[in-house]
C-alpha positions, 0 to 999 in steps of 0.5 A: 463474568458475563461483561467479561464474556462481552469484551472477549466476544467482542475483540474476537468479533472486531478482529474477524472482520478486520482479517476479511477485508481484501486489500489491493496491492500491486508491485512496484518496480524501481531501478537500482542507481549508483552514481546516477547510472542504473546497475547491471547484472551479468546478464545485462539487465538493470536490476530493480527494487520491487516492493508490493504497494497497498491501492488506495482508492480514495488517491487512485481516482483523485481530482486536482484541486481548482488553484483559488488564485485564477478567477 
């Protein structure tokens, strides 16, 4: 009973501090293309595909990598 007491403490626990961590999103717009040409509404404006996005840190401020063959 107790072990079993455990294990459920335990996934409540690891949930917890799965569900608090702040995730950084930002939008990004895309225009819409038909026929290689962007697509208007009535009004005249292109319209867009907007999805939010998760930032990675670890790609945001990504290095480029030294090409071996220049030496």
């Amino acid at each position: 009973m107790k072990s079993l007491i455990l294990a459920l403490a335990l996934t409540l626990g690891t949930s917890l501090t799965y569900a608090e961590e702040s995730k950084e999103t930002r939008q990004v717009c895309v225009d819409v293309m038909k026929d290689g040409k962007p697509v208007k509404d009535a009004k005249g404006n292109v319209r867009q595909n907007c999805k939010e996005v998760r930032v990675h840190k670890k790609l945001e401020n990504a290095t480029t990598v030294p090409d071996p063959k220049k030496k």
